[in-house]
KOLMARKE-766096 format. One line per 3 residues: their letters; for each residue x, y, z of C-alpha. Coordinates in Angstrom, 1 decimal. Layout:
% KOLMARKE-766096
A = X Y Z ~ ...
***
This chain:
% KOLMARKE-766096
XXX = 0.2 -10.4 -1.3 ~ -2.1 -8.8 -3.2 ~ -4.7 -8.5 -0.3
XXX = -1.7 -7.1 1.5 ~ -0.7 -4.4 -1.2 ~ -2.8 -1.4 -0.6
XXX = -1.4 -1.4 3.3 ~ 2.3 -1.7 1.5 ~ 1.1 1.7 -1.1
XXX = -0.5 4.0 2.2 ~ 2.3 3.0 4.7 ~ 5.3 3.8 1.8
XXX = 3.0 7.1 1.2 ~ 3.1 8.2 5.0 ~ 7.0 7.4 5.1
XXX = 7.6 9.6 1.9 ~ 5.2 12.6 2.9 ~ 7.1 12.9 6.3
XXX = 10.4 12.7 4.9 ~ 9.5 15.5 2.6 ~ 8.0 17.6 5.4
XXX = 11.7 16.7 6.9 ~ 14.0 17.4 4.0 ~ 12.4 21.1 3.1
XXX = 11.1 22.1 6.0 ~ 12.6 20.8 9.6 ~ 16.0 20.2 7.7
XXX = 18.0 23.2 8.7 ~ 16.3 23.6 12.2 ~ 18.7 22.9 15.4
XXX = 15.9 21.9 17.3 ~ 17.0 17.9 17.5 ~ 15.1 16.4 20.1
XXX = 11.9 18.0 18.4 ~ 13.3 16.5 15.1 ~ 13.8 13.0 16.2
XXX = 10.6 12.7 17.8 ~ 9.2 13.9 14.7 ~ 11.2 11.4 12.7
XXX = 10.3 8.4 15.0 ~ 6.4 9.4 15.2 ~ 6.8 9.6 11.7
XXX = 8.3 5.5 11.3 ~ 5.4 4.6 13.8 ~ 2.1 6.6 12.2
XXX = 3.9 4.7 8.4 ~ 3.1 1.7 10.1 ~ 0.2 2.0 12.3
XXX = -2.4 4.8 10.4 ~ -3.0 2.2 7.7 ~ -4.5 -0.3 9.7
XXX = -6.9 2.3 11.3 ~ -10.3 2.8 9.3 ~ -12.1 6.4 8.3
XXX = -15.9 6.8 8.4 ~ -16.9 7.1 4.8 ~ -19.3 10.2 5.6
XXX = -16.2 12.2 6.5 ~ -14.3 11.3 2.9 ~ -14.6 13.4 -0.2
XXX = -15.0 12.3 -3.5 ~ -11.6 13.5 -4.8 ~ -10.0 11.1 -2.5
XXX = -11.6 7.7 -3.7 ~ -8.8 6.9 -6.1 ~ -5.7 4.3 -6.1
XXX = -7.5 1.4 -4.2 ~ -10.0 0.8 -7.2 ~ -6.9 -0.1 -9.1
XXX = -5.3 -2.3 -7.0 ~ -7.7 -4.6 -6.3 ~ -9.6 -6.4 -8.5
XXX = -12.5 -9.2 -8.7 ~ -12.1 -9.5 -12.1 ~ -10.3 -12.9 -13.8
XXX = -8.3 -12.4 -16.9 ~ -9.5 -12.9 -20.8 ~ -9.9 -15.9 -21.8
XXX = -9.4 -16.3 -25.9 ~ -11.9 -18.5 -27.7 ~ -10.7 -19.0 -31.5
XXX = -12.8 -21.0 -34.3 ~ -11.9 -24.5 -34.1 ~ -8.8 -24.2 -31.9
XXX = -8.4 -24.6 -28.1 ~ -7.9 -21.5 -26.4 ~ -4.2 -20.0 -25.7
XXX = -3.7 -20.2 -22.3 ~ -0.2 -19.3 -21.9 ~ -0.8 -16.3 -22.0
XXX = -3.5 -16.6 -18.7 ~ -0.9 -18.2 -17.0 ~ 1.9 -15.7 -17.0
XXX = -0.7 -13.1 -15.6 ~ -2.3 -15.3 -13.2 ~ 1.3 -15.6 -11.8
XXX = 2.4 -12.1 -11.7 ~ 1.1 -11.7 -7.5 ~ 3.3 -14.7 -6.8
XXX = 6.2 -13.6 -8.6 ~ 5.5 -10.4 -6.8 ~ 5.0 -12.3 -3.4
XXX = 8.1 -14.4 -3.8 ~ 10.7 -11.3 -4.7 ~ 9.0 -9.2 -1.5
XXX = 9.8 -12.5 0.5 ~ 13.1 -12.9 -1.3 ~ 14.1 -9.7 -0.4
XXX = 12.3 -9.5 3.4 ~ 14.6 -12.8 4.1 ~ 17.4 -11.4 2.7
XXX = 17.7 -8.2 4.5 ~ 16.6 -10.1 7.6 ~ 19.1 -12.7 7.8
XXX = 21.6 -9.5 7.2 ~ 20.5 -7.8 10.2 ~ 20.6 -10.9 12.2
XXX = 24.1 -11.3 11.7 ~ 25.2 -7.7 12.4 ~ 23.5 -8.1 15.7
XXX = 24.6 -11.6 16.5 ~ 28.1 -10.3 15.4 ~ 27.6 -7.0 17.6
XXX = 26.5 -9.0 21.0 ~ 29.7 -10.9 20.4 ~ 32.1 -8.4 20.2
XXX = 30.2 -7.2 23.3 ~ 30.4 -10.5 25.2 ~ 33.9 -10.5 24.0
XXX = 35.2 -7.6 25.4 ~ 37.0 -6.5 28.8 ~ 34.6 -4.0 30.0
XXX = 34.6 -1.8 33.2 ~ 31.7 0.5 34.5 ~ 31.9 4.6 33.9
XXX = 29.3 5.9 35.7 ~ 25.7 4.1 34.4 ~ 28.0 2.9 31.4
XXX = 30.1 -0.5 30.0 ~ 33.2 0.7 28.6 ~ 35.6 -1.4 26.6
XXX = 39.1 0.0 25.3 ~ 40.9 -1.3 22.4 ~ 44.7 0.2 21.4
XXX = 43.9 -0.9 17.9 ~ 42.3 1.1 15.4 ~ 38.7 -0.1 15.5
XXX = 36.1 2.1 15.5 ~ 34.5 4.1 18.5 ~ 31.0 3.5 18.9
XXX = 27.8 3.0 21.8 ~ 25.2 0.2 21.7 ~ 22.8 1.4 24.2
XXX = 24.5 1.3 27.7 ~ 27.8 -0.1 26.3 ~ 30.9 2.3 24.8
XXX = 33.7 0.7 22.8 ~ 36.7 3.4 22.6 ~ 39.0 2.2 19.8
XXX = 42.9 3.5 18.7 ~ 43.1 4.3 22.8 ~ 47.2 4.6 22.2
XXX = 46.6 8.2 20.9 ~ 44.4 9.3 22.7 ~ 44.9 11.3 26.1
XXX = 42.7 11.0 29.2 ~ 41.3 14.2 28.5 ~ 40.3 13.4 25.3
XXX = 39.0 9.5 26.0 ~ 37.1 11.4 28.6 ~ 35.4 13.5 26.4
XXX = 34.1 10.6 23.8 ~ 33.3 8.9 27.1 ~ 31.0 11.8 27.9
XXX = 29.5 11.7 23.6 ~ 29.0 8.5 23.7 ~ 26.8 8.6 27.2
XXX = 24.7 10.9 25.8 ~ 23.6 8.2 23.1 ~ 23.0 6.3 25.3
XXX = 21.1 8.2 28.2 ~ 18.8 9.3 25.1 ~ 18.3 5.5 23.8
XXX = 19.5 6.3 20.3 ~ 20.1 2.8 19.8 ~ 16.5 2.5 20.0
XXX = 15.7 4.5 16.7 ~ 18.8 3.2 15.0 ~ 16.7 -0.6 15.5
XXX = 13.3 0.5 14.6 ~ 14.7 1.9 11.7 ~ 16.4 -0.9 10.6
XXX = 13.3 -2.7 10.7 ~ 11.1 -1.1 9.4 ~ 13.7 -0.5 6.5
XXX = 13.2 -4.8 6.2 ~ 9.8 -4.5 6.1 ~ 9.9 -1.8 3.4
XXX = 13.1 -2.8 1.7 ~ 12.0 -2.0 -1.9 ~ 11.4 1.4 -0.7
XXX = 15.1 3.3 -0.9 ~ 13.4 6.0 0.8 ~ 13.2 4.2 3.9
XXX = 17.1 4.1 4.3 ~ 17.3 8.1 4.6 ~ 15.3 7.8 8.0
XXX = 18.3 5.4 9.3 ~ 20.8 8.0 8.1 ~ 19.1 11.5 9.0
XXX = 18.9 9.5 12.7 ~ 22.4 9.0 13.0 ~ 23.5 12.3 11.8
XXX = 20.9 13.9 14.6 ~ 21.7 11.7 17.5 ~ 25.6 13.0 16.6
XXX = 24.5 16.6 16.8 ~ 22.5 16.0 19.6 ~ 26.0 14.2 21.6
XXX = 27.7 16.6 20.5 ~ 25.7 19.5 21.7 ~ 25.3 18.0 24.9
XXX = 29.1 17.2 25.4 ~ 30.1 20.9 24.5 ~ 27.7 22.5 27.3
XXX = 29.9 24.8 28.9 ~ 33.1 23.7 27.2 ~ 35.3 25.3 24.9
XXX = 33.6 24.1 21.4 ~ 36.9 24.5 19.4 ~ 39.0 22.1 21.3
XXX = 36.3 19.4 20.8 ~ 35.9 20.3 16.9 ~ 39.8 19.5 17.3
XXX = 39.8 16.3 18.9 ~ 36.8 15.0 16.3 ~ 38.8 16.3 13.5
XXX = 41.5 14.5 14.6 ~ 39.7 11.1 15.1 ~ 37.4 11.2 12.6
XXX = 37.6 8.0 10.4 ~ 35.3 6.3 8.0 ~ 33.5 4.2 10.4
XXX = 32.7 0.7 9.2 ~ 31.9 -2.5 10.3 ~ 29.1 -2.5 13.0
XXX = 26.5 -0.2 11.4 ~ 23.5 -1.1 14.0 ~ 26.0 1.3 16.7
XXX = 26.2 4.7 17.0 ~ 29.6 5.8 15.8 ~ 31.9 8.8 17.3
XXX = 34.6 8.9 14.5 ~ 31.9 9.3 11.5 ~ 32.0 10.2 8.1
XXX = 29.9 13.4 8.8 ~ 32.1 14.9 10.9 ~ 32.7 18.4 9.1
XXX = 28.7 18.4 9.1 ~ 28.6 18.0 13.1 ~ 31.4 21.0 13.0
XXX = 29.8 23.2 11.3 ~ 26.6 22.5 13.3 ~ 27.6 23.3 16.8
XXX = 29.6 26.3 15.2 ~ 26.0 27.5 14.3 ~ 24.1 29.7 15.7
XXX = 21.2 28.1 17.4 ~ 17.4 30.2 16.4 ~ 14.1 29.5 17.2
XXX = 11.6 27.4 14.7 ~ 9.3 29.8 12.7 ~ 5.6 29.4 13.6
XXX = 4.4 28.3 10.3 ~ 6.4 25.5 10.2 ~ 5.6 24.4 13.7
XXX = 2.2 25.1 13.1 ~ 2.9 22.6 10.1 ~ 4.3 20.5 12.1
XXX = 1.2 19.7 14.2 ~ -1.1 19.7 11.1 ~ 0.8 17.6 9.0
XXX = -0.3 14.1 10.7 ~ -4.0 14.5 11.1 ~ -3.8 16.1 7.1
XXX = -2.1 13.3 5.9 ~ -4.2 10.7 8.1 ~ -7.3 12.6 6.4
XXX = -6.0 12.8 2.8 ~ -3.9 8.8 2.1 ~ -6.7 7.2 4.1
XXX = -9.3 8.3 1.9 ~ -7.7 6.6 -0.6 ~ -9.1 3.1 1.5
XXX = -12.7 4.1 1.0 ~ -12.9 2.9 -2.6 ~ -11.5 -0.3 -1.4
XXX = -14.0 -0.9 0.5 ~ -16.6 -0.2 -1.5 ~ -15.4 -2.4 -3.6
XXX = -15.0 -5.1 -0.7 ~ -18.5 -4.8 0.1 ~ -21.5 -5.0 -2.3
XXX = -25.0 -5.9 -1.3 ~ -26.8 -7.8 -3.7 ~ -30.0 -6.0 -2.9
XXX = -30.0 -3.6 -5.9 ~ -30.9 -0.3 -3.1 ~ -27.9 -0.1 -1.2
XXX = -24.2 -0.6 -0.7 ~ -23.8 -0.7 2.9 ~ -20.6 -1.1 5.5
XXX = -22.9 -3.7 7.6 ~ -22.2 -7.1 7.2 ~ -25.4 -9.4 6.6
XXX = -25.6 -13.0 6.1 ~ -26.5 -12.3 1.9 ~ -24.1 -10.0 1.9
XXX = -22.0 -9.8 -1.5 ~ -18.7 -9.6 -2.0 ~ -16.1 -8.5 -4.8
XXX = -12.7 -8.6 -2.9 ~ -12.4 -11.3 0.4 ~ -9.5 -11.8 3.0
XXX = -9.7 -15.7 1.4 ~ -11.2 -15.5 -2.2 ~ -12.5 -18.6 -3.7
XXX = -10.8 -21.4 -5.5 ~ -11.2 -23.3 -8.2 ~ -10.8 -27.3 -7.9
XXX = -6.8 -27.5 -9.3 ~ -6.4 -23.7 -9.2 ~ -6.9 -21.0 -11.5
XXX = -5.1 -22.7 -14.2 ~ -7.3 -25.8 -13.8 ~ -9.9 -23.3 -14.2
XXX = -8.8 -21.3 -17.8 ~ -8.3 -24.9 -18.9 ~ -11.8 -25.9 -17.9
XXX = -13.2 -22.7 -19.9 ~ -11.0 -23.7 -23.1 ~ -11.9 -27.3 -22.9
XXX = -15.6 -26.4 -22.8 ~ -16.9 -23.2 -24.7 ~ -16.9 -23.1 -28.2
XXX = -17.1 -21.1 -30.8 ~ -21.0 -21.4 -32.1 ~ -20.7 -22.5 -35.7
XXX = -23.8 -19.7 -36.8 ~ -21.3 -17.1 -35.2 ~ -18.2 -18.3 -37.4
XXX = -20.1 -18.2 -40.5 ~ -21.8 -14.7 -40.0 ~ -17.9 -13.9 -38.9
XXX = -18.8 -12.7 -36.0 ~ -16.3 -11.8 -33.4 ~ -16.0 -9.8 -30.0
XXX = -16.0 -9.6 -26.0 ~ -18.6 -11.1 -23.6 ~ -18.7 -9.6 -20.2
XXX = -20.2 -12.4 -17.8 ~ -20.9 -12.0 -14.3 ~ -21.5 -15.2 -11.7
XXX = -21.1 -15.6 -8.3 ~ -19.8 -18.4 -5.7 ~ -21.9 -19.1 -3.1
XXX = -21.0 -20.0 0.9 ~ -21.1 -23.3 -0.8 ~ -18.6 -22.7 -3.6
XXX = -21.8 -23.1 -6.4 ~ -21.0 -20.8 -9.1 ~ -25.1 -19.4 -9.6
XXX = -26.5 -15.8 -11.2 ~ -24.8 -16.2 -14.5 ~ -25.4 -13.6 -16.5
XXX = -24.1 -11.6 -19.3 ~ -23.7 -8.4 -18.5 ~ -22.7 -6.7 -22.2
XXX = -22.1 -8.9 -25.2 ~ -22.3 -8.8 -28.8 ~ -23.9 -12.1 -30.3
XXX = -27.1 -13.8 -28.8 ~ -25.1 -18.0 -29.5 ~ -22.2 -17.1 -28.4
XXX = -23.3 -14.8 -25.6 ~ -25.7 -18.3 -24.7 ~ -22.3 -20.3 -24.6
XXX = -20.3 -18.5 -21.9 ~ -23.3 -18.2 -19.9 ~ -23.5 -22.4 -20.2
XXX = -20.3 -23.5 -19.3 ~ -20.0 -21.1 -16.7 ~ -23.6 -22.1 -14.8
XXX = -22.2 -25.2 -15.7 ~ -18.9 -25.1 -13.4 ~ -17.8 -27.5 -11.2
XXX = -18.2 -26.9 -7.1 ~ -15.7 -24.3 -6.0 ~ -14.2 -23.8 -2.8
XXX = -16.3 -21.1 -1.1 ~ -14.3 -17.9 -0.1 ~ -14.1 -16.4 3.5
XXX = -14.0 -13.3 5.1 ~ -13.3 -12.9 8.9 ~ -13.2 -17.4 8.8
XXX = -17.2 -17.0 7.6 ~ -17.6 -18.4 3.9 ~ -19.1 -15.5 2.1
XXX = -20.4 -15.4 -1.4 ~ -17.9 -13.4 -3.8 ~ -19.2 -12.1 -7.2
XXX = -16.5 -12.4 -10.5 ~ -16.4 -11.1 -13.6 ~ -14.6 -13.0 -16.9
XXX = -14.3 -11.5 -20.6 ~ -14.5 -13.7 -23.0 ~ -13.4 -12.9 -26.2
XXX = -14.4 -15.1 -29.2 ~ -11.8 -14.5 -32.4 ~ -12.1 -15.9 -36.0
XXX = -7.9 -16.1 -35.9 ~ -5.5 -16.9 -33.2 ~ -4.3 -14.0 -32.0
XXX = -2.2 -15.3 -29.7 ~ -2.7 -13.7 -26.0 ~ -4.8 -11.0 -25.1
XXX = -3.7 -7.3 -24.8 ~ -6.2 -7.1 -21.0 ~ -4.5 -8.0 -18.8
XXX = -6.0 -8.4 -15.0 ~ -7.8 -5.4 -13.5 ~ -8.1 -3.7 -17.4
XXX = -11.3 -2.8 -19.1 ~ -11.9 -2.4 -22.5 ~ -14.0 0.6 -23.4
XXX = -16.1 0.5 -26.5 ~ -17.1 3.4 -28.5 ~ -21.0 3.7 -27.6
XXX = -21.1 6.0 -24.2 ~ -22.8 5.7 -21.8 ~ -26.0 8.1 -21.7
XXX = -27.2 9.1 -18.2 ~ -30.8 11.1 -17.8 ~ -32.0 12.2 -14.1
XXX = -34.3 14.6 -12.0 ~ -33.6 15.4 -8.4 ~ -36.7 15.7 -5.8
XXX = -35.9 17.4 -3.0 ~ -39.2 16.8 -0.2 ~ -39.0 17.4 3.6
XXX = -34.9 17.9 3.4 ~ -34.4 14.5 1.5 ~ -33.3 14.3 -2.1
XXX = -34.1 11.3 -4.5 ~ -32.5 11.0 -7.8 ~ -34.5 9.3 -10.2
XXX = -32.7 8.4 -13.5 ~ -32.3 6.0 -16.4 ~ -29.1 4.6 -17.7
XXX = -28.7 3.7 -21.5 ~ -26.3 3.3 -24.5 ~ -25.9 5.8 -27.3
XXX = -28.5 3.8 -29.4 ~ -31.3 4.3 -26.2 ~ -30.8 0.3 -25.2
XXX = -31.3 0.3 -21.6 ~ -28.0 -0.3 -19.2 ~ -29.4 -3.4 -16.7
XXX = -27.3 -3.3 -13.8 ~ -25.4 -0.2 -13.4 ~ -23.5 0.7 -10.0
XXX = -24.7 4.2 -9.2 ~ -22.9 5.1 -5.9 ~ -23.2 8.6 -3.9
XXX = -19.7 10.1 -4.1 ~ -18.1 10.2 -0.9 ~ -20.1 7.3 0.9
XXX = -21.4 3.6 0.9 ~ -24.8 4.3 -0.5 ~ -25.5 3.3 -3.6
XXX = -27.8 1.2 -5.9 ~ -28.0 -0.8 -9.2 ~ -30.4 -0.3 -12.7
XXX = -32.7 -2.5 -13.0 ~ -34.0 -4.3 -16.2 ~ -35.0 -1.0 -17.7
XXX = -31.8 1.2 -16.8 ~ -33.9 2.9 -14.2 ~ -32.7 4.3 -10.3
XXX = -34.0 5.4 -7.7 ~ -31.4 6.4 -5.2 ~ -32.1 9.0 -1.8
XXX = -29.8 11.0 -0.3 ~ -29.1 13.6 2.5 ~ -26.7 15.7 0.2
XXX = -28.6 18.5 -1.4 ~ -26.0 18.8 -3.5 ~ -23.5 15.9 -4.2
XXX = -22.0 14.0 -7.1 ~ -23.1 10.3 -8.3 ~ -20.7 7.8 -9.8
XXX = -21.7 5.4 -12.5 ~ -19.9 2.8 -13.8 ~ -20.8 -0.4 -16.1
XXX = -18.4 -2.8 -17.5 ~ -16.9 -1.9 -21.0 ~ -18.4 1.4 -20.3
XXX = -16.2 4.5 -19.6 ~ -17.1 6.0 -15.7 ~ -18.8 8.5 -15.1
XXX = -19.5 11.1 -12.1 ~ -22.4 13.6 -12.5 ~ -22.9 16.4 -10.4
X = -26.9 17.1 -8.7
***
C-alpha cells in the first residue's frame, strides 16, 4: 500500500483538476458530445498518466514536492531510557498505520465491489426475465406496472405502459435508442469502476452523475430533431418520477427532468475559443505539472553509493532508499524494535554525565540481507553514539529486498534517542525529522570553463564542524553527489545557472541558487 500511494495521490489529482476544468468552464456549454468525450478522456488519462514516466531534464525544481513525503526509508524512533527496556508500544502502533491503511482501502474496495456485482447480477436478471421483442436494432420489454423506464445498452425497459399512448411509448422508444446507439451504458460502467477503485475519493461520484445528466440531454436533443419540443417537455413532465432501483441503467423518467427542460429550451451557442483552446492544453499542462511531482520519488528510489552521482541507470552496486520489495527483518519489524531494545544500552559514563539526545545511524542491507556501513551520521555523545553503531553492525541476517525480482541493496536510517526518564513514546513519528538549532552553513564558488560549470563547496555546522555526507543534488535532475569527510563537493553541471539542493539529516534543507 504504501508503495502503491503516490499512484493513488496523482491519479485522484488528475480526476479533481478535470472535474474543475468541467464544473467552471465546459459546465454551461451545450456542446455534449464534446463534453462527454472530454469527461471520459478525463476517467482514462486519471488512470493511465500516472503510470507513464517524465524525463527528469524536462522537470523544474518547483515541481519536486509531495513524493519526498510520502515515501520514506526511514524506520521509526526507537526510545532507549536508563536502566529500563525500551517502550515499544508506541513503535508498534506506527509500524501498523500502512496496514490499517491497506486493510480499510481493501475494506472499502470489496465493499463497493460486491455492491456493484449485485446491481449487475440483479440487472442481467431482470433482463433474462423479461418478455422482450425487437424495435428496430433494439430489445424492448413493457411492463403496465409502475417500474421505472430505463436502457442498458441495446435493451429498453418501458415501465407504467397503461398510461401511456402509442405516440408517447414511441417517443421514449426513440430516447432511449439514442442511449444506446451512443453506448452510454459504456461510461455509466467505467465510471462505476473507477469510482471502486477510488472509492474514498467522493469526487469521483460527480463523473457518474454529470454522465447521466449529459447522456439525457444528449437523448433528448436527438429525439426532438425536427419535433415539436413542447409536446416532449410535456410527456417528460408528465412521467417524470424519482427513478430508483437499477442505477447502472440509463433512466428516462429522472430526477433531473426540469434541468433537461430547460436545456433543450436553450438556445444552443458556440464554445468560446479560450476555453477550447483550454481545452486542448489542459491535458499535456496537467501531465507536465502532477507528474513532476514523481521525480522526487525517484530520486529518492535511486541513490548510487558512489559519492559523484545520482543516476536513473541501474548498476549492479546500485543503492537504494525505497524498493518495489523492501527488506525484512527475521519476525518482522516488531521482532526487529524488540531486537534494538533487548540489546543497546544506555552507556553508564553517559547516565552519570546526564547526557541525553538523538543518534542518527545509517546502515545498509546487502543482496544478501547483511546489514554493513554502519555509521552515525549526526550524534551527540561519542559511548552512546559507539552503542547504536554495535548492535546495529551487529544485526542478525535480513531478508535482502528486491526490485524488478533482483535483490538490491536498500540503505535505512533509525534515530535513536537515549533519555534519562521514560518518556513514554516518541513525538517522530515515520517519515519526520527533527531539526536542531545549529544550521546548516553552505560555502561555494562556481567555475564555468569551455561551457561546463563545476560547483566547488564545503558543507558545515554553525560551529565550522564539517557536514560528512551531505546529498547535494542539481534541482531539476538526477545528478547529484555527497560531502565527503571534510564537507567538501565537487559537483559539474550543464546549467549555467541552476539551483542546488542540500539536505543532511536533523538539518533543515536547503536550495541555493548559482
Amino acid at each position: 500500500m504504501k508503495t502503491i500511494l503516490p499512484y493513488f495521490l496523482e491519479a485522484n489529482g488528475y480526476l479533481l483538476v478535470f472535474l474543475a476544468f468541467y464544473v467552471f468552464v465546459l459546465k454551461n456549454e451545450t456542446q455534449f458530445r464534446l463534453k462527454r468525450a472530454f469527461l471520459l478522456l478525463a476517467l482514462l488519462v486519471s488512470v493511465v498518466f500516472p503510470w507513464i514516466p517524465i524525463e527528469s531534464s524536462a522537470i523544474p525544481a518547483l515541481f519536486q514536492s509531495i513524493s519526498h513525503t510520502v515515501q520514506s526509508h526511514w524506520l521509526p524512533e526507537i526510545v532507549i531510557t536508563a536502566g529500563e527496556k525500551t517502550s515499544a508500544w508506541a513503535w508498534v502502533y506506527k509500524a501498523d498505520f500502512w496496514s490499517v491503511i491497506q486493510w480499510v482501502y481493501l475494506t472499502g474496495f470489496v465493499v463497493f465491489l460486491l455492491f456493484f456485482i449485485v446491481q449487475l447480477i440483479h440487472l442481467i436478471g431482470l433482463i433474462r426475465s423479461a418478455e422482450t421483442h425487437q424495435w428496430r436494432n433494439c430489445w424492448v420489454a413493457e411492463s403496465n406496472e409502475g417500474a421505472e423506464t430505463f436502457s442498458f445498452f441495446n435493451f429498453i425497459f418501458i415501465g407504467n405502459t397503461s398510461v401511456l399512448t402509442a405516440q408517447e411509448k414511441l417517443e421514449i422508444l426513440r430516447h432511449e435508442q439514442v442511449h444506446a446507439s451512443q453506448w452510454h451504458s459504456v461510461d455509466i460502467l467505467l465510471s462505476n469502476v473507477i469510482s471502486i477503485l477510488f472509492w474514498f475519493n467522493p469526487l469521483v461520484r460527480a463523473y457518474k452523475k454529470i454522465f447521466i445528466q449529459l447522456h439525457e440531454f444528449e437523448a433528448d436533443a436527438r429525439a426532438v430533431e425536427n419535433k415539436d419540443v413542447n409536446e416532449y417537455c410535456n410527456l417528460l413532465a408528465r412521467v417524470a418520477l424519482q427513478s430508483a432501483g437499477i442505477p447502472l441503467a440509463n433512466h428516462f423518467n429522472h430526477s433531473l427532468t426540469i434541468k433537461r427542460i430547460s436545456m433543450m429550451k436553450t438556445m444552443k451557442k458556440k464554445m468560446q475559443g479560450w476555453k477550447m483552446a483550454g481545452l486542448i492544453a489542459l491535458f499535456p499542462v496537467t501531465f507536465f505539472i502532477i507528474s513532476c511531482q514523481k521525480q522526487g520519488l525517484e530520486e529518492a528510489k535511486k541513490v548510487d553509493d558512489k559519492p559523484t552521482t545520482l543516476v536513473a541507470e541501474r548498476t549492479e552496486d546500485q543503492l537504494y532508499t525505497i524498493v518495489e520489495q523492501m527488506p525484512e527483518f527475521p519476525g518482522g519489524e516488531e521482532k526487529l524494535m524488540k531486537y534494538l531494545s533487548d540489546n543497546i544500552k544506555y552507556p553508564e559514563e553517559s547516565q552519570k554525565k546526564g547526557t541525553e539526545g538523538t543518534v542518527f545511524v545509517t546502515f545498509e542491507v546487502d543482496e544478501k540481507g547483511k546489514v554493513t556501513n554502519p555509521a552515525v551520521v549526526k550524534g551527540f555523545d561519542a559511548a552512546c553514539d559507539q552503542e547504536a553503531k554495535r548492535v546495529i553492525a551487529q544485526s542478525p541476517i535480513w531478508i535482502p529486498g528486491k526490485q524488478n525480482g533482483r535483490a538490491v541493496k536498500v540503505k535505512y536510517t533509525l534515530p535513536i534517542r537515549f533519555a534519562l526518564a521514560n518518556e513514554g513514546p516518541s513525538d517522530v513519528s515515520v517519515g519526520e525529522i527533527k531539526t536542531v538549532d545549529s544550521e546548516m552553513v553552505v560555502s561555494f564558488k562556481k567555475v564555468e570553463k569551455n561551457g561546463k560549470v563545476t560547483i566547488e563547496g564545503k558543507i558545515s555546522n554553525k560551529e565550522g564542524s564539517p557536514l560528512n555526507g551531505a546529498i547535494i543534488v542539481l534541482a531539476g535532475t538526477h545528478t547529484g553527489t555527497t560531502s565527503d569527510f571534510n564537507g567538501h563537493f565537487n559537483l559539474s553541471s550543464d546549467q549555467s545557472i541552476g539551483e542546488l539542493a542540500i539536505s543532511f539529516v536533523g538539518y533543515e534543507g536547503k536550495k541555493i541558487s548559482f
